[in-house]
Each structure stands twice: as structure tokens, then as C-alpha cells.
N, C-alpha and C positions, 0 to 999 in steps of 0.2 A: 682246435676246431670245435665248432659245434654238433653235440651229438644228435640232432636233428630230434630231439625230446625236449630238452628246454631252454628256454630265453638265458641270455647270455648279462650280465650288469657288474658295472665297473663301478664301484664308491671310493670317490677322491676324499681324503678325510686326515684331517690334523692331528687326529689324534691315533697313536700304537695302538695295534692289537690288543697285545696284551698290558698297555698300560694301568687300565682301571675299565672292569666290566661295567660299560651303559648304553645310553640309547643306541649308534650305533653298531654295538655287538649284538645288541635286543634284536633288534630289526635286521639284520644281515646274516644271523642266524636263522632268523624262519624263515627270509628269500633263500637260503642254500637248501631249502627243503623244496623248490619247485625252481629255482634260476642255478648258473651256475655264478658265483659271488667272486668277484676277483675284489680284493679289497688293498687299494693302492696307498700307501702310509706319502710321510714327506719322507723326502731323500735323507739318507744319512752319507755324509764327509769323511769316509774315510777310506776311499780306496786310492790305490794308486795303478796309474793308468789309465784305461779306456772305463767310462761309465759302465755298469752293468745293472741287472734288475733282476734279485733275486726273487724266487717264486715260490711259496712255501703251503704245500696244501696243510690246512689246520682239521679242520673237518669234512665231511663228507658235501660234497658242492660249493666249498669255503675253500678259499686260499689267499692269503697274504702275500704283496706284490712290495716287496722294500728295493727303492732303487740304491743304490750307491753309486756316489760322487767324487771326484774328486776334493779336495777339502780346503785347496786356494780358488774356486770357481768364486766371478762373480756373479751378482743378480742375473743380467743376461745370459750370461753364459750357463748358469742355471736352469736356467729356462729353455734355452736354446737345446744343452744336456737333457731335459726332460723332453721335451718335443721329442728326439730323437730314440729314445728309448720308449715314447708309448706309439710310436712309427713302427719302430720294432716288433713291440706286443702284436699291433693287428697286421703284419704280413702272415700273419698261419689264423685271422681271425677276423668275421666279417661284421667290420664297427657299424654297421648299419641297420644291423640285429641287437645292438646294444641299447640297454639302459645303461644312462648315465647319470648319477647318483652323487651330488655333490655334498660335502661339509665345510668345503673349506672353498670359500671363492677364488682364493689365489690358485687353486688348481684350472680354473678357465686359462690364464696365460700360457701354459702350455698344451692344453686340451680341444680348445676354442674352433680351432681351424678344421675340427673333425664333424660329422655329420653322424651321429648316433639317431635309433629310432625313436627316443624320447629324451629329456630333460628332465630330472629331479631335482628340486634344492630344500634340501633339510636342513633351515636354517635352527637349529638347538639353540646358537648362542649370538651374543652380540659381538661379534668377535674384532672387530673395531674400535672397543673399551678396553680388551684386555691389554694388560700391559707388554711392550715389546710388539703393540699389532704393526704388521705393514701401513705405512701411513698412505699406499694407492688403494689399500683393501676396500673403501667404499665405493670410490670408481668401478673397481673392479667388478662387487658386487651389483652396482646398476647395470655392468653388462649381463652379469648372469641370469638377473633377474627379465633382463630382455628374451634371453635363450629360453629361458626355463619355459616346459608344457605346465608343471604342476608344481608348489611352492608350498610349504609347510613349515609350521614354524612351533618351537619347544617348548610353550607357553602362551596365555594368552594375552600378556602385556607386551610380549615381542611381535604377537599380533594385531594389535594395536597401531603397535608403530610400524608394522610393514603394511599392514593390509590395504593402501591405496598403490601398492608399488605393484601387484600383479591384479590380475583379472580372476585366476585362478589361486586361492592362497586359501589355507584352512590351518584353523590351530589344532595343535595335538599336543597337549599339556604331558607332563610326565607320568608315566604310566609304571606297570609293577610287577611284578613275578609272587602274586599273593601264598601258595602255596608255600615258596622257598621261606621267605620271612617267616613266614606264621608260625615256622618251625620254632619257633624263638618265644613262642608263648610258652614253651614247656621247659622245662628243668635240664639244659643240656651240658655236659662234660663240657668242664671250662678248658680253653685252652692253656697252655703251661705259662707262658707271659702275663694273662690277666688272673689267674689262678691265684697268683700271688700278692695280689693289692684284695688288702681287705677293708674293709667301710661301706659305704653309700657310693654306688658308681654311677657320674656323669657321664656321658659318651659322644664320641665323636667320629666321623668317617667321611671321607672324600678326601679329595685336593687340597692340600696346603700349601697355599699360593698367595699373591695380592689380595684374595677375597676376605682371607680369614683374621677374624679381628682378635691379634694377638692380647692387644690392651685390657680387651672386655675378660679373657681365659684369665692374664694374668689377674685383674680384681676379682674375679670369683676366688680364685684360687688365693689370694691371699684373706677376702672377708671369711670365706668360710674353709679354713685348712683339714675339719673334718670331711670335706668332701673331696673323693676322690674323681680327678677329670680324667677320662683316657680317650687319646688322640690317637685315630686309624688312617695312615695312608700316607701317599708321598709326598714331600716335599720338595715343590719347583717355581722356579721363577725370585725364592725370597731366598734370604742368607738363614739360614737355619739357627746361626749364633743371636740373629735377633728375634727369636721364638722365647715366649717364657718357660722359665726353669724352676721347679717348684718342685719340692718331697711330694706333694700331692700332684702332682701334672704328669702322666706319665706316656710318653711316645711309644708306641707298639711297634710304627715301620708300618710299610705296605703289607694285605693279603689279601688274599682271593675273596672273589665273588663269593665262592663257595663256603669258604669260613667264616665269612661275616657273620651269620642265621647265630651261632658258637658264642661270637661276643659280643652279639646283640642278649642274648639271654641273660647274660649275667650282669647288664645292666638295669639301674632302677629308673630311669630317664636319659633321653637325647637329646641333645643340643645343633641347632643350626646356628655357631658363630660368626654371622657374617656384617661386614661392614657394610653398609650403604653409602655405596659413589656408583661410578657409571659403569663399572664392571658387572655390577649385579642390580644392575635397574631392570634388565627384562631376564634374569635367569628364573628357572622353572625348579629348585634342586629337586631329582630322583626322587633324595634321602627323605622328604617329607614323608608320601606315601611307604616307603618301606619300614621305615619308625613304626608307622603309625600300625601296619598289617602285622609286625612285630612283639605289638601291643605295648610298647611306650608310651608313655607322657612325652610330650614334646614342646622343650618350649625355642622359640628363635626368633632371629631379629627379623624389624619387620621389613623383609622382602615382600613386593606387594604380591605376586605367585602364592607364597603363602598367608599372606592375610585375606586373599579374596582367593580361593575360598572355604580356606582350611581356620583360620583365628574367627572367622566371621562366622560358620558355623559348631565352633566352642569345641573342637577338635585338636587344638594346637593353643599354646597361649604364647603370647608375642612381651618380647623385652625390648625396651630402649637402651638400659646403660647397666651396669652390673649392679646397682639396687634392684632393681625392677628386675632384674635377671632373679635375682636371689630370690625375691618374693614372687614370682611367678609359679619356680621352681618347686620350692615350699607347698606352692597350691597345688600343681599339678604329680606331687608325690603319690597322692592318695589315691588317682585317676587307675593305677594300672591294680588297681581291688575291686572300682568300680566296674561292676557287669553293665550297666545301661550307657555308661560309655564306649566300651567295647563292642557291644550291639551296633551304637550309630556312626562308629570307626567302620566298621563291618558293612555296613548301610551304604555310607559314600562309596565304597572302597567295591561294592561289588557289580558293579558294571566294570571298572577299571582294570586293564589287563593287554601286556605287551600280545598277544591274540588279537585281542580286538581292534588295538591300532593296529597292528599289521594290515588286517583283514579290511579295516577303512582304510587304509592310504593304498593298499592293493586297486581296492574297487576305484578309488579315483585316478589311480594312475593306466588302469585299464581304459577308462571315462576317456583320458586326457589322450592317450591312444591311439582311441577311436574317434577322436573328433581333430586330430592332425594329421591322419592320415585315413584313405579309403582302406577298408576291411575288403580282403583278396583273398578267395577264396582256393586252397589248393589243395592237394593231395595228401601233403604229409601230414602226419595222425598232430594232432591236438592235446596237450598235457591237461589230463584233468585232475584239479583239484578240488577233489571234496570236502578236504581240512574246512579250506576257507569259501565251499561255495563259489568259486571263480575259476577261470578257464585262464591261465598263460600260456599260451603256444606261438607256434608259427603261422 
């Protein structure tokens, strides 16, 4: 039940909890500072008997909603299984106080028939190119897009191509935790895994999935065998046997947000290896801005998010194919000696901060509101928040 203090917000979202700290952890972190955050994962297959919805508080106004399923269900009956377990959620819960806060459009099929106070859609990614997408996903999404009060989207070339589909649509590029990184300008205890690769360290960190252009890692790695590549994070979606394998290439495994800052330090430059197809025509990566606040050299392919407007103002340098990688590289060595580089890293970088987007997409969802529903004046006290200058209440 609501403790008649703060707004209530449900975020349907494709991606775990704790899978890999980002945008929505960024932002669903500072809503549990004034809402109370139910954050609803996709079901996992593996229970046996009646569906159930496990409910897990993480932090303080923060809890993680994993359903479990049956593991022979099909489509429909998936759906039909989920209906009925967020049926269940709002009998002790009044969904007409909610924010509803989507990631993942396929959660409107079972969500759809409810009547929440507003409509979010944080559209991050193109999720339509990734491989294994639902092939009604775009259908789907023009419904959502119909629902939605207010529309956001992870970048500005995914803005682009959405921004005639709402009325209401604004981009929010990826943003940064400048403090945490920056930590990584200084001389920090390496951890035990990277401790042990000595030479020139290239780096790497995200998802390793369809995006990541195995070809281009394996030709660096075999032109230049004195440099050492090291690869941070999990692997999904691809067969890991077709990953290159090289004395110089070396896979670390997934880790925390927290210890990224650790083996960002002990690197000389970062790499964004990504293919160019449809999967990564509108992504935003994070990892740009956090390189960069980390004070790396960065060079990567070119994702146009990072050519405009990180390669365009001489902040990043951009590769096509593993020569042009090499000699990028080569150039951008020298970048992290450079002080008047790091001043105009510092320059772009200091407006930008998961604060500040919060604090705008708050005010326009406030905006959005107030302009679909009349403002009703009543008794019960008002949450105020002075963090961000804005009032959530009842």
C-alpha cells in the first residue's frame, strides 16, 4: 500500500537488476529517493506449478519484482500468466497512483488493459534490431507509443528517428557518474586478474553480444601482439567459442559497477569495438562519457552517437577497420599527458550528469502530468523535494 508520502512507479524493463549497472539503474535509483520503485524484470521459466512473483527490496524505496513461470508456457499463455500476476500486484495497490515506466514495449501486452496516472517510455535502445527481437515488437511499440504521456529516448539519432511518432518526445543522450570514473585518473590498486598482464593495456567493458566486432579485436591483436586487449563483461546472445583467442586478448568475466573506476586505471586507452548494422545504428554507449571522465584516450568505430559529438569535437578518435584502428591508437597514446585535452574532456563533460537528467525528465514528467490530468487539490501533505527542486506528491 501506499504510505500516503510518496508516488508509487512500476518500470517494466528487459534488462536484470543486477545484470550490468546502467541507464535504468541510473534513473531508478534517484526515483527511490522520492517514489517508491517496483522494478519488474521479464519472467524467468522455471518454476513448477502455479506462476508466482517474487518481490525483492534492494534498497531503500527500490525493490525488484521477478516473476516466475512455468518453463513449457507458450506466448499467450505467457502473457495471459503475466496479466494475472500484475492483477495480483495491485489488489493491496492503487494502480491509478502509478507511474508506469516502460523499457521494453513487449511489456504493454500484458500491462495494457490497466489505467496508471501516467505513461513513461524510455526508449534506450532500438530494440527491434537486436537479434532474437520479437518480430510484433514494432507493432507493439506504436501501441505504446500511442499510451505514452511522455517519450524519451537514449540518444540523439534514436531521436531522430522517433521523434515524428509522439508529440511529446525529448532526447537524453547518455549521461555519467563523473565523480565515480574520475576516480581512475589516479594511480589505483590493480586488481588481482589485470595485475598480471604487463605491457600497453587496451580496454574494453560492456556486453558482449552481436554488437561486438570480434574480427576487428582479433586483427589488432594479431598486428600488434605487444599490445595487450582486455575484455570486461558478459557474454550473451553469441557462442563464446567464436570469440578470438590470443596470448595477448584476455577475458576478465563480468564486474561490478563499482570496480570498473580499478581497471579503468590501469589502462593506457579504451576501445569501443563495435560493428556497424542495425543493431547499433541508434545506440548511445554509456562507455563513451565514462572513458572519457576516466581520462582515457578513446578510440571506436564509428557509431554516429559517437561521432557527433564526441570525434567531431577531437575528443575521441574514430576507426574503420583494424589499420586505421592501429594508427588512431598510436595517436591518441599521447592524449592522456595531454592537460589541455583533459581540460576540454572536462569542458563537454561538465554539464553532463545522471542528476541532471533525472532532474529534466522529472520536470517533464511532472509537465506531462499536469497537462492530462486536472491538478486536485487535497489534504494529504505534499513530498517535497529539494534535491531536485520539484514537488511529487499526492
Amino acid at each position: 500500500m501506499n504510505n500516503n508520502s510518496k508516488k508509487d512507479l512500476l518500470c517494466f524493463s528487459h534488462l536484470r537488476w543486477d545484470f550490468v549497472f546502467q541507464r535504468p539503474q541510473h534513473l531508478m535509483t534517484r526515483f527511490a529517493q522520492i517514489a517508491n520503485v517496483y522494478f519488474l524484470e521479464e519472467p524467468q521459466f522455471d518454476c513448477v506449478g502455479n506462476p508466482y512473483l517474487k518481490i525483492e527490496k534492494k534498497t531503500a524505496g527500490l525493490w525488484v519484482c521477478v516473476p516466475h513461470l512455468p518453463a513449457d508456457l507458450g506466448q499467450q499463455e505467457t502473457v495471459t500468466a503475466m496479466s494475472r500476476l500484475l492483477e495480483s500486484f495491485f489488489e493491496s495497490r492503487d494502480c491509478n497512483q502509478f507511474i508506469f515506466w516502460y523499457y521494453t514495449p513487449m511489456a504493454l501486452e500484458f500491462s495494457g488493459s490497466l489505467n496508471p496516472e501516467i505513461v513513461v517510455y524510455d526508449c534506450m535502445d532500438e530494440l527491434s534490431a537486436f537479434q532474437f527481437a520479437p518480430p510484433r515488437i514494432k507493432y507493439i511499440e506504436q501501441q505504446l507509443l500511442k499510451k505514452a504521456d511522455v517519450v524519451f529516448t537514449g540518444g540523439a539519432s534514436l531521436y531522430e528517428a522517433k521523434k515524428s511518432s509522439h508529440q511529446n518526445i525529448h532526447a537524453f543522450p547518455s549521461s555519467i557518474d563523473k565523480a565515480h570514473f574520475k576516480a581512475a585518473r589516479t594511480v589505483l590498486p590493480q586488481p588481482a586478474d589485470q595485475a598480471s598482464i604487463s605491457g600497453l593495456k587496451l580496454g574494453f567493458y560492456g556486453v558482449i553480444d552481436e554488437r561486438f566486432d570480434k574480427e576487428l579485436i582479433r586483427e589488432i591483436s594479431a598486428k600488434r601482439p605487444d599490445w595487450q586487449i582486455i575484455v570486461i563483461g558478459p557474454v550473451v546472445k553469441i557462442d563464446p567459442a567464436t570469440l578470438p583467442y590470443a596470448d595477448n586478448i584476455h577475458y576478465l568475466g563480468s564486474k561490478t559497477y563499482q570496480q570498473l573506476p580499478a581497471y579503468l586505471s590501469g589502462w593506457d586507452l579504451a576501445l569501443i569495438p563495435f560493428l556497424l548494422n542495425d543493431s547499433t545504428r541508434f545506440i548511445s554507449p554509456t562507455k563513451t562519457p565514462e572513458y572519457l571522465a576516466a581520462g582515457k584516450p578513446v578510440v571506436s568505430s564509428a557509431i554516429r552517437d559517437v561521432v557527433f559529438p564526441y570525434a567531431k569535437l577531437g575528443l575521441v578518435s574514430i576507426g574503420k577497420d583494424a589499420e586505421t584502428f592501429i594508427t588512431a591508437i598510436e595517436s591518441e597514446l599521447i592524449k592522456s599527458a595531454d592537460q589541455r585535452w583533459l581540460e576540454e574532456v572536462d569542458e563537454f563533460l561538465s554539464d553532463k550528469s545522471w542528476e541532471n537528467t533525472f532532474a529534466s525528465m522529472l520536470k517533464l514528467i511532472l509537465a506531462a502530468r499536469q497537462a492530462a490530468k486536472p491538478v486536485v487539490f487535497i489534504s494529504k501533505p505534499k513530498l517535497r523535494v529539494t534535491k531536485y527542486n520539484q514537488t511529487l506528491g499526492i
